[in-house]
PyMOL commands that place a pseudoatom at each C-alpha (Angstrom):
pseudoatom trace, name=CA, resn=UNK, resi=1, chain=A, elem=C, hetatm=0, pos=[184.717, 204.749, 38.593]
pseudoatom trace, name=CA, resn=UNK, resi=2, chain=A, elem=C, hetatm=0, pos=[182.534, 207.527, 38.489]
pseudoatom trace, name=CA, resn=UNK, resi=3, chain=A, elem=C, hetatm=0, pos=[181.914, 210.583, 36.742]
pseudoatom trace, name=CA, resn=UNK, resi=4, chain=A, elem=C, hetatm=0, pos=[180.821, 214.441, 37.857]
pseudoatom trace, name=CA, resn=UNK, resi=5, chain=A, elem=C, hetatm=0, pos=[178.567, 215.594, 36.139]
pseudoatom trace, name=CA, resn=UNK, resi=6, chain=A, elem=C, hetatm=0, pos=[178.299, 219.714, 35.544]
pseudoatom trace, name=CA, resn=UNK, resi=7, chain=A, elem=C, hetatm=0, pos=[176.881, 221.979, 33.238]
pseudoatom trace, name=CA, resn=UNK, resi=8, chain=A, elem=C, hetatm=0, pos=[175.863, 225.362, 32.634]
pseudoatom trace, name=CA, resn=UNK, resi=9, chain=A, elem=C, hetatm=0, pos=[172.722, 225.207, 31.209]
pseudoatom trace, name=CA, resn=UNK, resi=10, chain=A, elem=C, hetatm=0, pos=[171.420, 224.015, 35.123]
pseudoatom trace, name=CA, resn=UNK, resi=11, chain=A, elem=C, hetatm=0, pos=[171.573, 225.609, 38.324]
pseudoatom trace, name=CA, resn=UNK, resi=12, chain=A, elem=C, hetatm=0, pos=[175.060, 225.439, 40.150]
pseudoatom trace, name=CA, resn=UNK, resi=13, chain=A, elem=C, hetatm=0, pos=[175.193, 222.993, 43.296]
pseudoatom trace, name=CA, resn=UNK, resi=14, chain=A, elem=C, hetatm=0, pos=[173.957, 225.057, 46.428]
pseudoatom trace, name=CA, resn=UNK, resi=15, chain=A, elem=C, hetatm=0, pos=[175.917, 223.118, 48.323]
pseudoatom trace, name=CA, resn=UNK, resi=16, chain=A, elem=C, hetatm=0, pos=[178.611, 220.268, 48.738]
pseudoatom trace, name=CA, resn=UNK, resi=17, chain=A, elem=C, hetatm=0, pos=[177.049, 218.189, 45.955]
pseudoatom trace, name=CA, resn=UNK, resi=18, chain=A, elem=C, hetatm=0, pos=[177.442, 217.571, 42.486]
pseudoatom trace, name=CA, resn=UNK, resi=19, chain=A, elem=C, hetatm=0, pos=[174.837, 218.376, 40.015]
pseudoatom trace, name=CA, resn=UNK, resi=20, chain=A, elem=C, hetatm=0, pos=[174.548, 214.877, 38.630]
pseudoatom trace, name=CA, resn=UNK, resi=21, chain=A, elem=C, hetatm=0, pos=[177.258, 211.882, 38.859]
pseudoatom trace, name=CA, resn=UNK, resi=22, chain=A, elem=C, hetatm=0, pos=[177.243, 208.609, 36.396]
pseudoatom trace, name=CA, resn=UNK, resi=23, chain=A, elem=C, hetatm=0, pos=[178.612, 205.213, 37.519]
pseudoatom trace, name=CA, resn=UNK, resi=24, chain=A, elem=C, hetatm=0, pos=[178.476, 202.135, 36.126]
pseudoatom trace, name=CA, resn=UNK, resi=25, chain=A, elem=C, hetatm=0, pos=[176.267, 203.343, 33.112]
pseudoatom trace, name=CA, resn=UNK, resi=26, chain=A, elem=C, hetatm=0, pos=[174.105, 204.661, 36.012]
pseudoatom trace, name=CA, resn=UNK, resi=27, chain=A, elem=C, hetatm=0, pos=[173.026, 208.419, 36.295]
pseudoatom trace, name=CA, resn=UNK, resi=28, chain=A, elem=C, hetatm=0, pos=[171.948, 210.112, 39.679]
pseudoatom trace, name=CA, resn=UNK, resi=29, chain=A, elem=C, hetatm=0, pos=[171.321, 213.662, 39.490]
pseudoatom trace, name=CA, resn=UNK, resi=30, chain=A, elem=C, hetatm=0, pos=[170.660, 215.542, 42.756]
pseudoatom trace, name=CA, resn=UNK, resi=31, chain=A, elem=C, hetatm=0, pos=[167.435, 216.909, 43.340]
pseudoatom trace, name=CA, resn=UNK, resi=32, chain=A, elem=C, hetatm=0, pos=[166.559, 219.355, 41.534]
pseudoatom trace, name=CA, resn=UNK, resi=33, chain=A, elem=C, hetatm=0, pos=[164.761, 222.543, 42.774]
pseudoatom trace, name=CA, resn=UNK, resi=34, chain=A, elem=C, hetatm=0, pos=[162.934, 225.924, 40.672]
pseudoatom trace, name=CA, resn=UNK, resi=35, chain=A, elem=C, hetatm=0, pos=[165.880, 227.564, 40.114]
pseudoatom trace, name=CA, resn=UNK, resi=36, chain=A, elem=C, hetatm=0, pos=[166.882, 229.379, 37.055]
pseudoatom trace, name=CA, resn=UNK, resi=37, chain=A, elem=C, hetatm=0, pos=[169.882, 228.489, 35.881]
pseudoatom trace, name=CA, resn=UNK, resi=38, chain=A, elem=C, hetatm=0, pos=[170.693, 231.987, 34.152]
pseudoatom trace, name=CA, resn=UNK, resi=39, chain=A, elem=C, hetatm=0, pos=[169.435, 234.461, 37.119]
pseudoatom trace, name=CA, resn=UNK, resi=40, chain=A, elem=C, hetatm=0, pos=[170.646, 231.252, 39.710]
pseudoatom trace, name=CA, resn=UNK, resi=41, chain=A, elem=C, hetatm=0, pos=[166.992, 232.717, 41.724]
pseudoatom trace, name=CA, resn=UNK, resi=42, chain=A, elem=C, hetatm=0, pos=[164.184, 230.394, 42.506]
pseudoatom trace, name=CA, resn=UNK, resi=43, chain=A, elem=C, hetatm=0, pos=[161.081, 230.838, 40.896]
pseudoatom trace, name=CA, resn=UNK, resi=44, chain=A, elem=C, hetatm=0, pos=[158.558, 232.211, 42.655]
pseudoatom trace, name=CA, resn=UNK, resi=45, chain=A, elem=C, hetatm=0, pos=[155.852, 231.138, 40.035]
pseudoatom trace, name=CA, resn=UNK, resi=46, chain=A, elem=C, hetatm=0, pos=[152.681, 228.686, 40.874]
pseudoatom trace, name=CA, resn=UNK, resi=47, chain=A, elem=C, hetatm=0, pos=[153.822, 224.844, 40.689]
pseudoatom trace, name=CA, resn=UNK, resi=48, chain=A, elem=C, hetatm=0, pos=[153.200, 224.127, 36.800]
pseudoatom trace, name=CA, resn=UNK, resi=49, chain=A, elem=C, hetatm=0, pos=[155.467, 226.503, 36.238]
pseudoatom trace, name=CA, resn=UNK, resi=50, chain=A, elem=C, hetatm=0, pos=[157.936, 225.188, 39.136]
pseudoatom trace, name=CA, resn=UNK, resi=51, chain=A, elem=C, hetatm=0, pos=[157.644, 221.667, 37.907]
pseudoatom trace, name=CA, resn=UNK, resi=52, chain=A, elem=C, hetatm=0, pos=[158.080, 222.509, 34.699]
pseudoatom trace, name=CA, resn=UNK, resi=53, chain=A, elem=C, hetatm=0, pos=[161.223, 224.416, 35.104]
pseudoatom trace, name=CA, resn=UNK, resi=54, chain=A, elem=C, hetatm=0, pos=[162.382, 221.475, 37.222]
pseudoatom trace, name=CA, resn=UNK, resi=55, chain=A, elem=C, hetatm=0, pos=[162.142, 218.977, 34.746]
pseudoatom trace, name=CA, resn=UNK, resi=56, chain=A, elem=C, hetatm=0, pos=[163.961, 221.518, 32.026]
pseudoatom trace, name=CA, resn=UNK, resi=57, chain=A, elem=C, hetatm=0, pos=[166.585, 221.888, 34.840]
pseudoatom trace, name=CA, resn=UNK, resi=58, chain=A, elem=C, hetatm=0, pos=[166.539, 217.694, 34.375]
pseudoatom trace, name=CA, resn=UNK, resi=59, chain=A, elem=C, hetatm=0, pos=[166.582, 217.517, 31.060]
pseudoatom trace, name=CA, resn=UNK, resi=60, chain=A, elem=C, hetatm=0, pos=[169.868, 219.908, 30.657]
pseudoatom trace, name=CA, resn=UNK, resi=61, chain=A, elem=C, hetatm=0, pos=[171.872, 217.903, 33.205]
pseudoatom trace, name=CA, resn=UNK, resi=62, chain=A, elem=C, hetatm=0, pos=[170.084, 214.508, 31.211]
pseudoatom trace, name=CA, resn=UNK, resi=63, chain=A, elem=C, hetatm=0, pos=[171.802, 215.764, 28.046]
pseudoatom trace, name=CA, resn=UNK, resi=64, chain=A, elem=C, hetatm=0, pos=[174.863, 216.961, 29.431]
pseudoatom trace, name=CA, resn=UNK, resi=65, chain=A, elem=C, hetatm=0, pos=[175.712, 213.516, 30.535]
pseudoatom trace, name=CA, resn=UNK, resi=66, chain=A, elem=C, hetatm=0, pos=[174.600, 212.122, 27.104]
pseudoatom trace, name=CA, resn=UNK, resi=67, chain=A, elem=C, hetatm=0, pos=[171.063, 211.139, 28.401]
pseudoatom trace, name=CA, resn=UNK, resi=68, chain=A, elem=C, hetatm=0, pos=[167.423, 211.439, 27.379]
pseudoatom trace, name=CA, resn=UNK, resi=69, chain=A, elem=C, hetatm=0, pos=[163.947, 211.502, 29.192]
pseudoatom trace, name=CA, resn=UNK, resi=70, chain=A, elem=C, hetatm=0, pos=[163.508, 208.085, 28.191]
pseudoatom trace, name=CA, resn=UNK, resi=71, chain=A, elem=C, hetatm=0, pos=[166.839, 206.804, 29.570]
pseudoatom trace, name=CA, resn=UNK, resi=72, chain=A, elem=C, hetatm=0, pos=[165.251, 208.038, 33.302]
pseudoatom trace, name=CA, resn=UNK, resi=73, chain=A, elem=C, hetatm=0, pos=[164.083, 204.544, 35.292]
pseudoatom trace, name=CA, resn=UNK, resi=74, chain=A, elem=C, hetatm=0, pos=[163.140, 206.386, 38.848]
pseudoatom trace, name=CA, resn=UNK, resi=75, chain=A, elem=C, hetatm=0, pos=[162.039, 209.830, 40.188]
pseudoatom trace, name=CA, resn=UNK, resi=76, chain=A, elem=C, hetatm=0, pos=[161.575, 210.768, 43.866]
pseudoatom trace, name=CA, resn=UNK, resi=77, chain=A, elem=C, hetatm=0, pos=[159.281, 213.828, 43.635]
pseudoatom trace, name=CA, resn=UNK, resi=78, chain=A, elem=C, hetatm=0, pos=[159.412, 215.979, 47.105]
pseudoatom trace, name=CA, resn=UNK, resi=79, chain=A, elem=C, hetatm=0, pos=[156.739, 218.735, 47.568]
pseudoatom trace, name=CA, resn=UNK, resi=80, chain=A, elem=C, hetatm=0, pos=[155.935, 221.283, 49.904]
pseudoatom trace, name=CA, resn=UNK, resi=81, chain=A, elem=C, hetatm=0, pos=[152.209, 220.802, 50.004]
pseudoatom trace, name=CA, resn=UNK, resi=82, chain=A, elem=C, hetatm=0, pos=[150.587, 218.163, 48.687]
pseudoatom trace, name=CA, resn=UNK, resi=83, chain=A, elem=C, hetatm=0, pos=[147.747, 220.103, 47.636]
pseudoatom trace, name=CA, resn=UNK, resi=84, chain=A, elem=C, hetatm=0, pos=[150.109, 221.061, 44.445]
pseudoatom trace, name=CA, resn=UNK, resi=85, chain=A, elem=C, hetatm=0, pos=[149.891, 216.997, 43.647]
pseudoatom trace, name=CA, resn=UNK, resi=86, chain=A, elem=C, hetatm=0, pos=[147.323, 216.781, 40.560]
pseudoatom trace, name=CA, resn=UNK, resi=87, chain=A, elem=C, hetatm=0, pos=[149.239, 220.060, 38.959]
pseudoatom trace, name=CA, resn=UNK, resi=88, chain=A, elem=C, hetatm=0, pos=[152.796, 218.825, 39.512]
pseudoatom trace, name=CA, resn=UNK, resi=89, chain=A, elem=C, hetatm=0, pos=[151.620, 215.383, 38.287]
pseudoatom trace, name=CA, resn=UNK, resi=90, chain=A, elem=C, hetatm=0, pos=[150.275, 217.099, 35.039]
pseudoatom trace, name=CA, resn=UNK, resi=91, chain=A, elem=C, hetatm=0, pos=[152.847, 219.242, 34.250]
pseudoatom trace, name=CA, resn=UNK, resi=92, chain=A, elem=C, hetatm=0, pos=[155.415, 216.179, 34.981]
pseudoatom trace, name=CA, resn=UNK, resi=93, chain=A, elem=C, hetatm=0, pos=[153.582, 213.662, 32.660]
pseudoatom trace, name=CA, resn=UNK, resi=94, chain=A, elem=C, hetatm=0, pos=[154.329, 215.712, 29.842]
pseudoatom trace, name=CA, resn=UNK, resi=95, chain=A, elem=C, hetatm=0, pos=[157.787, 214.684, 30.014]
pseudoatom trace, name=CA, resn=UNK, resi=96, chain=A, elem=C, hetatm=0, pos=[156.755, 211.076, 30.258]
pseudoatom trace, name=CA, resn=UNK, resi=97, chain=A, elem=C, hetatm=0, pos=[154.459, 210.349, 28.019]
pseudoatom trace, name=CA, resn=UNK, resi=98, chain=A, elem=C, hetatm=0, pos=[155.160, 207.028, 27.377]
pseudoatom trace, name=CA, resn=UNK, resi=99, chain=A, elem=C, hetatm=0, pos=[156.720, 204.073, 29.394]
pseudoatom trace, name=CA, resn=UNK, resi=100, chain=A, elem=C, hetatm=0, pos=[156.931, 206.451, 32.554]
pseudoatom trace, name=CA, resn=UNK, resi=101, chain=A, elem=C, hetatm=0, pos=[159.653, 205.869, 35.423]
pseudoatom trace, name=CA, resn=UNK, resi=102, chain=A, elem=C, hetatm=0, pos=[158.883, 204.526, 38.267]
pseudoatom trace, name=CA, resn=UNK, resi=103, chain=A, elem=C, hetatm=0, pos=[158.362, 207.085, 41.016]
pseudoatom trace, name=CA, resn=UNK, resi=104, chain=A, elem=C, hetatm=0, pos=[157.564, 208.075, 44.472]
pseudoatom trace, name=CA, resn=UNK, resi=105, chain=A, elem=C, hetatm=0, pos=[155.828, 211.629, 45.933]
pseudoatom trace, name=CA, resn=UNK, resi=106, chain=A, elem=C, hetatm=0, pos=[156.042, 212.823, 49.319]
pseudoatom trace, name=CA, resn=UNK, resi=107, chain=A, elem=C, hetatm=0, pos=[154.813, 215.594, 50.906]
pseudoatom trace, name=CA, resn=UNK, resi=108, chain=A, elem=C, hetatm=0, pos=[157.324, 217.369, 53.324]
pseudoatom trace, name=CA, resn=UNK, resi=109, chain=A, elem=C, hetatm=0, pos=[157.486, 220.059, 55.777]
pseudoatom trace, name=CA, resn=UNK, resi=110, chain=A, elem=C, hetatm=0, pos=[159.886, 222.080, 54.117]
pseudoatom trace, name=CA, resn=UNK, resi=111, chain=A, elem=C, hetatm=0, pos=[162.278, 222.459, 50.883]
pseudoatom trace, name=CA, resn=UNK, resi=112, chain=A, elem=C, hetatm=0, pos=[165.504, 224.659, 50.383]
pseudoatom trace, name=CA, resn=UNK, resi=113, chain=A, elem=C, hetatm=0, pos=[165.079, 228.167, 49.337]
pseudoatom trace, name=CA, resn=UNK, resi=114, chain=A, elem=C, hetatm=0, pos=[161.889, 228.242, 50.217]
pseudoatom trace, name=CA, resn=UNK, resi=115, chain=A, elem=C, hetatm=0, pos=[160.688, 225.952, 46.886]
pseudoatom trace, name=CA, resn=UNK, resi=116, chain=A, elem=C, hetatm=0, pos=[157.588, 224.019, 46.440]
pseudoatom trace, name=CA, resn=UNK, resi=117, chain=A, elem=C, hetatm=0, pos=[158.940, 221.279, 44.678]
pseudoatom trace, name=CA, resn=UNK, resi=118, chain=A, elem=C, hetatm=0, pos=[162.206, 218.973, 44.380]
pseudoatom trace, name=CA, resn=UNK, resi=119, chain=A, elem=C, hetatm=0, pos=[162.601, 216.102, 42.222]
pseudoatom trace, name=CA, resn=UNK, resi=120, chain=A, elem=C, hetatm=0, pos=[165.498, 213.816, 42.027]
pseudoatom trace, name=CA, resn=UNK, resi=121, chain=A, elem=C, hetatm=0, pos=[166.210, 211.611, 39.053]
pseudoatom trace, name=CA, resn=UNK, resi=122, chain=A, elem=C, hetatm=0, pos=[168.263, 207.896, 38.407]
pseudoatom trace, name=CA, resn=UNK, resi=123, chain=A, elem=C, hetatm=0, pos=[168.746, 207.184, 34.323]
pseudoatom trace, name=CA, resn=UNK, resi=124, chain=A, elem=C, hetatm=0, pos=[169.947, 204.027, 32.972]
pseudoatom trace, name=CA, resn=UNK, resi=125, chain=A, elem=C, hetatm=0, pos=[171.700, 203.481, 29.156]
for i in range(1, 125): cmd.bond("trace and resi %d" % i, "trace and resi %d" % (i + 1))
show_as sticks, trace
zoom trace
C-alpha cells in the first residue's frame, strides 16, 4: 500500500505527480527543483544557493513523512551545466556529512522552469 506524501512547507507538484510517496517503509520523493515553497517562484540565485534551497525543499518533505537526512540511501542529482558540479557538490555535502547516500550526477540539456539543478531522493527507515 502506499502513501502520498504532501506538505506545505515544499513546493506544490507542477505537474501530475506527488511530492513524495512511501511504500513499504520506502520513501521516493520527486525531484526536487529551486523553488520556493512560499512565493511557489524558482530561484534565480547562483547554484549554492539553488542546491541549498533544494535540499531544504528535501528536508521538509523528509520530515513530513517522518524522515531524516540520515534515513536518505540514494540521490540522483540532475544539473544544467556541469560546470556548477564542485559548488553543488559542496553545498550538498553539508547535508551529508557523515555516512553519505549513494548517488549519481548528470549533466543534462535542460531542466523545468528554467532551473539549474534537480535532485531526487529514496529514504529508507
Amino acid at each position: 500500500m502506499k502513501s502520498i506524501i504532501h506538505t506545505d512547507d515544499a513546493p506544490k507538484a507542477i505537474g501530475p505527480y506527488s511530492q513524495a510517496v512511501e511504500a513499504g517503509g520506502t520513501l521516493y520523493i520527486s525531484g526536487q527543483i529551486p523553488i520556493d515553497p512560499k512565493t511557489s517562484e524558482l530561484s534565480t540565485a547562483d547554484i549554492k544557493s539553488q542546491t541549498k534551497l533544494v535540499m531544504d525543499n528535501i528536508g521538509a518533505i523528509l520530515h513530513a513523512a517522518g524522515y531524516d537526512y540520515k534515513d536518505v540511501v540514494k540521490t540522483t542529482c540532475l544539473l544544467a551545466d556541469i560546470s556548477d558540479f564542485a559548488a553543488m557538490n559542496e553545498v550538498y555535502a553539508g547535508y551529508f556529512p557523515t555516512n553519505p547516500p549513494a548517488r549519481s550526477a548528470f549533466a543534462v540539456k535542460d531542466l523545468p522552469k528554467g532551473a539549474r539543478i534537480e535532485i531526487e531522493t529514496i529514504a529508507v527507515k
